[in-house]
C-alpha atoms as one frame of an Amber mdcrd trajectory, in Angstrom:
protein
 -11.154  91.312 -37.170  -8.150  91.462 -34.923  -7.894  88.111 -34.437  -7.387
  87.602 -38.548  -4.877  90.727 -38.026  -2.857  88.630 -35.760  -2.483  85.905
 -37.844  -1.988  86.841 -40.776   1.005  89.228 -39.273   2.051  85.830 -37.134
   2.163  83.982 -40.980   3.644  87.054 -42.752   6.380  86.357 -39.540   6.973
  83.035 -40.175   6.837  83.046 -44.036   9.643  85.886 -43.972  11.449  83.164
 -41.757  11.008  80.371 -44.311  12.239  82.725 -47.194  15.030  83.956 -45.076
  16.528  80.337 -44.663  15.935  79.290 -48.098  18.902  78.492 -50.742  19.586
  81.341 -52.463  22.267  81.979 -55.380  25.408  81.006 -54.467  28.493  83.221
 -54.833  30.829  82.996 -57.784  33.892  81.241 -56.206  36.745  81.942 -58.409
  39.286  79.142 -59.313  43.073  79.166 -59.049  44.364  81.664 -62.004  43.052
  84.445 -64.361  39.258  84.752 -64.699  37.794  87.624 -66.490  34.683  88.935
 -65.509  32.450  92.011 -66.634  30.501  93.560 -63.735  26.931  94.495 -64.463
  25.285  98.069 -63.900  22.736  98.535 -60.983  19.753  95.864 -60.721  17.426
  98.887 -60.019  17.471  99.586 -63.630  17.136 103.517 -64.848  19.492 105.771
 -63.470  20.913 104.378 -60.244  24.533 103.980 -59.959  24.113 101.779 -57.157
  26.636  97.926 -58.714  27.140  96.772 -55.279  24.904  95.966 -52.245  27.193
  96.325 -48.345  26.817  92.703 -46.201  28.195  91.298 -43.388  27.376  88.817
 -41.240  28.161  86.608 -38.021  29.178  83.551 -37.456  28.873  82.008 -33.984
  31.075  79.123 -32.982  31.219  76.858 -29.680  34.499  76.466 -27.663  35.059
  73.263 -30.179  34.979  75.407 -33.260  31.152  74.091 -34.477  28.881  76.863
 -35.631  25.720  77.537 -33.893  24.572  80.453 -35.834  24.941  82.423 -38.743
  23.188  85.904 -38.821  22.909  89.039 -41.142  24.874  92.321 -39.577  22.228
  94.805 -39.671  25.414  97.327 -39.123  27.671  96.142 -42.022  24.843  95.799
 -44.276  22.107  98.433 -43.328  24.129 100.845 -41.371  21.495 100.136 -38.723
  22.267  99.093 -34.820  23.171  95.471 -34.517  22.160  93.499 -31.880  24.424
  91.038 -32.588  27.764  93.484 -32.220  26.046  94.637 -29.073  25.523  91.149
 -27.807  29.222  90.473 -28.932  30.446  93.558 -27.166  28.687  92.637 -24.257
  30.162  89.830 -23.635  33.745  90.863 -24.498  33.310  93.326 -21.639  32.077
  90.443 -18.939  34.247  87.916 -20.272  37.072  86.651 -17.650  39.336  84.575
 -20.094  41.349  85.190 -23.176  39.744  82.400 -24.798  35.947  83.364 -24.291
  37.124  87.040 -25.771  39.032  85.262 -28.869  35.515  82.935 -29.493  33.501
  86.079 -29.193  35.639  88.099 -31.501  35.769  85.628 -34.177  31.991  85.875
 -34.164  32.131  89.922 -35.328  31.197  90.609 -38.831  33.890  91.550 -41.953
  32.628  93.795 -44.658  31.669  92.273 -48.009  30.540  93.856 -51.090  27.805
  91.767 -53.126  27.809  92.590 -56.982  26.305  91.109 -59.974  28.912  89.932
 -62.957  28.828  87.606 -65.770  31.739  85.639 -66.041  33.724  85.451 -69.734
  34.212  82.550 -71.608  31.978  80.533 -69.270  29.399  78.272 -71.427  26.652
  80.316 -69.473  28.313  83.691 -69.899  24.801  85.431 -70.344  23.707  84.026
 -67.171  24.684  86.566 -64.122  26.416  85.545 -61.305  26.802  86.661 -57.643
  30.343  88.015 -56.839  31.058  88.428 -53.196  33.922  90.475 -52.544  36.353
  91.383 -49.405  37.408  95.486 -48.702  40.850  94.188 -50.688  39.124  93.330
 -54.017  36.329  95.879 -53.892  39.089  98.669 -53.418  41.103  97.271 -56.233
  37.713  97.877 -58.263  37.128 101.163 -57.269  40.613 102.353 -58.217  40.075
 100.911 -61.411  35.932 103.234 -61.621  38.208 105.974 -60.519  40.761 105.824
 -63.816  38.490 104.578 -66.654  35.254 105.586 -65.607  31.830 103.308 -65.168
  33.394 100.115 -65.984  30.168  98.818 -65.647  28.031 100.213 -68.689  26.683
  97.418 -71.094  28.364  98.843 -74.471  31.356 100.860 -73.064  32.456  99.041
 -69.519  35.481  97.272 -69.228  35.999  93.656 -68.397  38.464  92.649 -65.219
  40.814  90.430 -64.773  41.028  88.605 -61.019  44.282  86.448 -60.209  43.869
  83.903 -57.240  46.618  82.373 -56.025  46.674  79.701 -53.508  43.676  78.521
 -51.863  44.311  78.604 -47.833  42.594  81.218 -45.602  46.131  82.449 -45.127
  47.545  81.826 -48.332  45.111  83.030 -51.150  45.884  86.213 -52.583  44.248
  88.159 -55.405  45.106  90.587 -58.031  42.218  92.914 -59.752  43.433  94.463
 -63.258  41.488  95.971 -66.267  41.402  93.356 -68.945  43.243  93.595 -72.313
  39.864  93.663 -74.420  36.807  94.464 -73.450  33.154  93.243 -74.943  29.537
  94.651 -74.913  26.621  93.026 -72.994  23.340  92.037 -74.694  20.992  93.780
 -72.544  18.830  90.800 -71.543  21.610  89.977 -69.176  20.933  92.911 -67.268
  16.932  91.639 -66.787  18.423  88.405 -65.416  20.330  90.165 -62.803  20.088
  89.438 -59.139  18.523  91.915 -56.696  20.247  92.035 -54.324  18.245  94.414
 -51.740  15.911  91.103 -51.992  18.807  89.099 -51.798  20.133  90.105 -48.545
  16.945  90.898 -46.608  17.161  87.905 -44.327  16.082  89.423 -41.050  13.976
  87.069 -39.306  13.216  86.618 -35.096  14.046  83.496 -34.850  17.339  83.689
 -36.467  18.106  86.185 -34.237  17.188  84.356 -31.242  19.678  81.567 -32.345
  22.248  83.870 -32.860  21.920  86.057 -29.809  22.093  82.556 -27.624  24.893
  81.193 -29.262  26.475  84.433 -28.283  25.574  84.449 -24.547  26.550  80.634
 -24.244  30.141  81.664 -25.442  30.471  84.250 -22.784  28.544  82.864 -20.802
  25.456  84.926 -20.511  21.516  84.919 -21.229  20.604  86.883 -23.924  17.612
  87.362 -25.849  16.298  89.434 -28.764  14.020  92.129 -27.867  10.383  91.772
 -28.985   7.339  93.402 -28.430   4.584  90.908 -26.594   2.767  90.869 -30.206
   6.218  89.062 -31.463   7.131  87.383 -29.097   5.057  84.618 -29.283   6.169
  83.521 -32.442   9.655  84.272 -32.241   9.507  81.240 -29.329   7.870  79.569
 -31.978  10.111  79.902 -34.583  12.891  79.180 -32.104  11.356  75.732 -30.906
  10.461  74.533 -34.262  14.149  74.841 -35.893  15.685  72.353 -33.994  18.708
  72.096 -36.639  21.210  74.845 -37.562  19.194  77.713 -38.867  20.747  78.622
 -42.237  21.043  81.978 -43.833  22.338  83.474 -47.602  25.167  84.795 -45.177
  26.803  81.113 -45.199  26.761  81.336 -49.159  29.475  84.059 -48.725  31.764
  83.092 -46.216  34.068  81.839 -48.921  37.750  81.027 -47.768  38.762  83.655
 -51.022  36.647  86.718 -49.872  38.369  88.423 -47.431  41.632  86.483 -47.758
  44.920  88.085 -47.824  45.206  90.407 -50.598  48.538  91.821 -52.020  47.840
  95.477 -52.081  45.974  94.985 -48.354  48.691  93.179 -46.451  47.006  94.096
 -42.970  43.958  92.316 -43.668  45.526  89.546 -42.610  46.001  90.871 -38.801
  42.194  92.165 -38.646  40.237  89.472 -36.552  36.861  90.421 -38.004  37.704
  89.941 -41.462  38.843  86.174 -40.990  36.984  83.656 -43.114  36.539  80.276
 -43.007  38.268  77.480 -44.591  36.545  75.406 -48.358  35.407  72.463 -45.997
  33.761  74.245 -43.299  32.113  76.222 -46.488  31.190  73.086 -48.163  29.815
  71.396 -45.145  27.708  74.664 -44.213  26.078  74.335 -47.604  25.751  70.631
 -47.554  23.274  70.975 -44.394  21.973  73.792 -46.234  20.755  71.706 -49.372
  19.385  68.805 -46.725
C-alpha cells in the first residue's frame, strides 16, 4: 500500500511539474496609443472583491546576459518565504565583485498585478484577456476605485483608457484615465474569465532546483532546494530530465511595458528589481516556450 502511496505522490510531483511549464494565456501587451479596456470583477464569482491576483518572479541570467531560469516569487506572490530572495541575498553577501552583485540583483523579483479585462473594440471583445500590470499602472487604477467606486461591476463599472508611448525598457511610458463612455458586460464574459489563483500556481521542485543553481553559479556558490528524502528523489529527477530551459507562466509577463517607466512613478526607473526585459528577449523566451 505504501509503495502505490509513493507513486502516485512521485506522479502527482511530476504532473504538477508538467502543468507548471505548460503555455498558459499570454498577457495582453498593449500597442503604441489609446486602448480602452474594461476590467472584470473577481473570478471567484459571489461576493469577493478580490480583481487582481500579486506575482512576481525571477529571472536568472549568466555573466553573458542568457537566462538560465525563470521562477515564481513565493514572496511577491504568496507573501510566503522565498528561497529564491534568500538564495539571491546570499550570494549578494559572499559576493567579492561589483559585477557578480549587479547579475544577482537583476535576478530579484518586481511586483506585478495580474487582472482579467476585456479589451474594447477588439473583434473578440467578449473574450477576456490577461492584463499584467507594474506598481505604476496598478496605482493609477486604484486612484481611479478610490474616486468612482468599483469600476469593475458588469452594468455600472467604468471602462479605462491606457496611453503607451514609446516602446524601449527605458522609454515606454503609460497613462491610466477613466474613459469618456462607459458600456455594460454580458455576463457570460465573466464565466470565461481566467483564474488566476490556478493561473499562477507554478511551484514545482525541479524548477526550483534550476533556479536556485543558476543563482549559486552567478555568485559562485552551491545551492540547492531543500527537500525532504521522500522528494528528493524526484526533484533529481525532474532536474535531469529537463535538459532545456525550464519555462514558467512567469516568462509570459516579463513584458518590456509592465514595469516600464511610468509618468506619475518617475523613480521606477532607478529601482533595480523592477527592470524588465526588452520585446526580443520576450519574444525569444516564448518562442522556446511554444517548441
Amino acid at each position: 500500500m505504501s509503495k502505490a502511496l509513493t507513486i502516485m505522490d512521485l506522479v502527482a510531483k511530476k504532473q504538477k511539474e508538467i502543468q507548471a511549464k505548460k503555455g498558459r494565456a499570454r498577457p495582453f501587451k498593449f500597442p503604441i496609443g489609446k486602448t480602452k479596456i474594461r476590467l472584470l470583477p473577481s473570478w471567484r464569482l459571489g461576493d469577493d472583491p478580490q480583481f487582481f491576483h500579486d506575482f512576481g518572479s525571477h529571472y536568472i541570467k549568466n555573466d553573458k546576459g542568457e537566462t538560465e531560469a525563470v521562477y515564481v516569487c513565493t514572496e511577491k506572490t504568496f507573501g510566503q518565504d522565498c528561497e529564491i530572495c534568500k538564495a539571491i541575498g546570499m550570494g549578494i553577501k559572499s559576493a567579492h565583485d561589483d559585477e557578480t552583485i549587479e547579475l544577482l540583483k537583476d535576478a530579484n523579483s518586481g511586483q506585478q498585478y495580474l487582472m482579467n479585462a476585456i479589451v474594447r473594440g477588439d473583434a473578440n471583445n467578449k473574450e477576456p484577456v490577461l492584463i499584467a500590470a507594474g506598481i505604476g499602472i496598478f496605482e493609477s487604477i486604484c486612484e481611479i476605485i478610490a474616486e468612482y467606486g468599483d469600476i469593475t461591476d458588469l452594468k455600472e463599472g467604468v471602462d479605462l483608457t491606457i496611453s503607451r508611448e514609446g516602446s524601449g525598457r527605458n522609454d515606454t511610458k503609460y497613462t491610466v484615465i477613466p474613459a469618456a463612455k462607459s458600456e455594460s458586460v454580458p455576463k457570460e464574459v465573466l464565466g470565461k474569465a481566467l483564474n488566476l489563483d490556478e493561473y499562477v500556481s507554478q511551484e514545482n521542485e525541479s524548477g526550483l532546483h534550476k533556479a536556485l543553481t543558476a543563482v549559486g553559479s552567478a555568485a559562485g556558490l552551491l545551492m540547492a532546494p531543500k527537500s525532504s528524502p521522500a522528494t528528493a528523489g524526484a526533484g533529481e529527477m525532474g532536474a535531469i530530465e529537463d535538459k532545456s530551459l525550464s519555462k514558467s507562466i512567469a516568462e509570459e509577463l516579463k513584458d518590456d511595458a509592465v514595469d516600464a517607466d511610468f509618468e506619475e512613478v518617475p523613480e521606477m526607473k532607478e529601482a533595480p528589481i523592477e527592470d524588465d526585459i526588452n520585446e526580443d528577449e520576450l519574444d525569444e523566451l516564448l518562442a522556446d516556450l511554444d517548441g
